[in-house]
Every structure is written in structure tokens, then in C-alpha cells.
C-alpha positions, 0 to 999 in steps of 0.5 A, spaced: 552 483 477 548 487 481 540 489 479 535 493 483 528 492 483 523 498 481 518 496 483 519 495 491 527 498 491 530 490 492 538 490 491 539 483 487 546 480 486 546 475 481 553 471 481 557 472 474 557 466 472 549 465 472 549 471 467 548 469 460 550 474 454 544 475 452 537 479 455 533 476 460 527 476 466 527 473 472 521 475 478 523 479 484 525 475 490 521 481 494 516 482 491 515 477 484 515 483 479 519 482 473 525 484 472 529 484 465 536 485 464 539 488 457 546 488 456 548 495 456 552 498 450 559 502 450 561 502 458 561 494 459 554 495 464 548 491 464 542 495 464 535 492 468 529 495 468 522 492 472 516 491 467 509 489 470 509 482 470 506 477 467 506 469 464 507 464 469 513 467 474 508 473 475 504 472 482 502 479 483 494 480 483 492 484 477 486 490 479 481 489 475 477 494 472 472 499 475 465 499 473 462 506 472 460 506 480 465 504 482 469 509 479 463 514 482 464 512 489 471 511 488 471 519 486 467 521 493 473 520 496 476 525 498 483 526 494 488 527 500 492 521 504 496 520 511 502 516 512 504 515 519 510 511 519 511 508 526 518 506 527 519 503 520 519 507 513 513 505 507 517 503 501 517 509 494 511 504 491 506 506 497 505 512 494 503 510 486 499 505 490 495 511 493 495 515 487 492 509 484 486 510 487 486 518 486 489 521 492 492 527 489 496 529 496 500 524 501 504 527 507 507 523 511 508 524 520 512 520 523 506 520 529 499 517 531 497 523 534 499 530 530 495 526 524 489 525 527 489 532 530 491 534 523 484 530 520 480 533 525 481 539 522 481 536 514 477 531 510 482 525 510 480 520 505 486 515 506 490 514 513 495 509 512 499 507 519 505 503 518 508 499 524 514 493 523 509 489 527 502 489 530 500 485 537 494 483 540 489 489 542 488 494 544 495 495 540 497 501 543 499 505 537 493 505 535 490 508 542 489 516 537 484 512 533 479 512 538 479 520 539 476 521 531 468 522 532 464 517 527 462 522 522 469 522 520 471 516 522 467 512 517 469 518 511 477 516 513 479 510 510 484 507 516 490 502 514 495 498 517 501 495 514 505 490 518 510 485 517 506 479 521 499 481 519 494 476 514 493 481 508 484 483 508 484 479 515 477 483 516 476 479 523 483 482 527 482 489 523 476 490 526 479 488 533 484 493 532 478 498 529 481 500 523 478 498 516 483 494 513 490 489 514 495 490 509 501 485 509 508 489 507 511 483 505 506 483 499 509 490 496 506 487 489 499 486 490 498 491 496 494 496 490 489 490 488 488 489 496 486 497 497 483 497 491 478 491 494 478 494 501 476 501 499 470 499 495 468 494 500 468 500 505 464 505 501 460 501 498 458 499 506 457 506 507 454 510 501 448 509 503 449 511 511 447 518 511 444 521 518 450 521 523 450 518 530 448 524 535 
């Protein structure tokens, strides 16, 4: 039997004779959402669908709620958000996530440098840069950040997802000059991650208001 995760797109083929006659939820192997399969009727199918998870099986990270601060600061984003993908694909989930926190808009490069030369010229509130895997600085695709003057450096909230990074490891993302380190892996709990991230960055920076000569 075949089951398709929506919440990270992960194909699961489940032996037929571990199928019970009946409805039933398992976790994601992927991402651990919850999936609850129904026999389907008339054509002899099954039918899954991926619920938000919850009880002991779910270990994705609830959002918690935005006080009405948060939500102001949230709003001085600006409403538009990059995704370059560096020899890799971002997954469907990424752009919920980021509507999630208000971008209005998502387009997409397929390089570093025409999206940085596209940001010089509009207010970018979320650039997400995913490569399969980070190394040690200086990490050489990331080398285009350094081009972005501060003023809008610091408006720009920069993002790197890779398979082998520690999720809010804020000691190397500050080493690889970007504001926040998201594990691909963790597709479940990425949104909390932004959302914990991106307020920790405005609230740094609200009260910032001269800009360096």
C-alpha cells in the first residue's frame, strides 16, 4: 500500500499484510506529521490524508501564539521573500511556512548573485538560501551576501537550510553571516524555528534607527 505524506511529499509503502481493515494514523517517518488513512469506497483503494499532528506520536514543535507586539513587528516586514536553491530543491511545505509569516510573495533563483542584485533594488523581507549541505567558512556560496550594504542587510532576514546544520545554531550562522540556520531534515518543525528566529531578529533590531555612514 502506498501513502503519500502532504506535509513533506514522502512516499511510504506500507507491506499489505500490516494494513488493518479499518482507519488508522501512524507518524511520517520524515517529518513525524500525522497521517490517517480511511479505506476508500467503491474502487478498492485506500485514502490518506496528513492531519496536524497531535497526542504522543507527534514531535513537531507547536507556534505559539503572537502577542499583539509581535504581531506589529511581525507586520513591518516587508511582505516579499527569495528562495535561491543551490544544487538542491526546497520542498512544497517551504512556501506555507513562509506565508505563514506573512510573505505575500515567494520567487525563486536558482543563484546567489541575480538575487542579491534583485534585493539591491527591492525591500526583501525574507531571503532563504538552501544548499544540500554547509561547510566551514567562508563558505563560498554564500560569498554574494557580502555585497548587501548594512542597511539592508539588517532589514533582510537570511536564511540557510542545509542537511548537516544544527537548527538556531546561532554561534556558526553568525560565522557564515547569515541570521539563522534551519535543518532540512526538520520540515515539521521548520515554521516554529522561523517564527522564533524572525522575532529574535526584529526584536534585535527595532530600535536600530540611524544607519551606519
Amino acid at each position: 500500500m502506498r501513502v503519500d505524506c502532504t506535509h513533506c511529499g514522502k512516499v511510504i509503502n506500507i507491506p499489505p499484510q500490516k494494513v488493518p481493515d479499518r482507519a488508522f494514523a501512524f507518524a511520517c517517518p520524515a517529518c513525524q506529521g500525522r497521517i490517517t488513512v480511511e479505506p476508500a469506497s467503491g474502487s478498492g483503494g485506500d485514502a490518506a490524508s496528513a492531519d496536524p499532528p497531535s497526542g504522543d506520536d507527534a514531535t513537531i514543535l507547536p507556534v505559539p501564539s503572537l502577542k499583539s507586539h509581535e504581531r506589529q513587528l511581525m507586520s513591518s516586514l516587508a511582505p516579499l521573500a527569495y528562495v535561491v536553491e543551490l544544487g538542491c530543491s526546497t520542498d512544497p511545505a517551504l512556501d506555507a511556512d513562509l506565508e505563514a509569516l506573512g510573505m505575500q510573495e515567494i520567487l525563486r533563483f536558482g543563484d546567489l548573485e541575480s538575487a542579491v542584485q534583485s534585493l539591491l533594488e527591492t525591500e526583501v523581507g525574507i531571503l532563504v538560501i538552501a544548499v544540500p549541505k554547509a561547510a566551514a567558512p567562508p563558505f563560498e556560496p554564500l560569498q554574494p551576501l557580502a555585497t548587501i550594504p548594512s542597511r539592508m542587510r539588517r532589514r533582510t532576514f537570511v536564511v540557510l537550510t542545509a542537511g548537516n546544520v544544527t537548527s538556531l545554531d546561532g554561534q556558526v550562522a553568525f560565522f557564515l553571516q547569515v541570521n539563522c540556520l534551519i535543518n532540512s531534515n526538520e520540515i515539521g518543525r521548520r515554521r516554529s524555528h522561523l517564527q522564533r528566529a524572525l522575532l529574535h531578529h526584529l526584536k534585535l533590531y527595532q530600535h536600530w534607527t540611524i544607519d551606519p555612514t
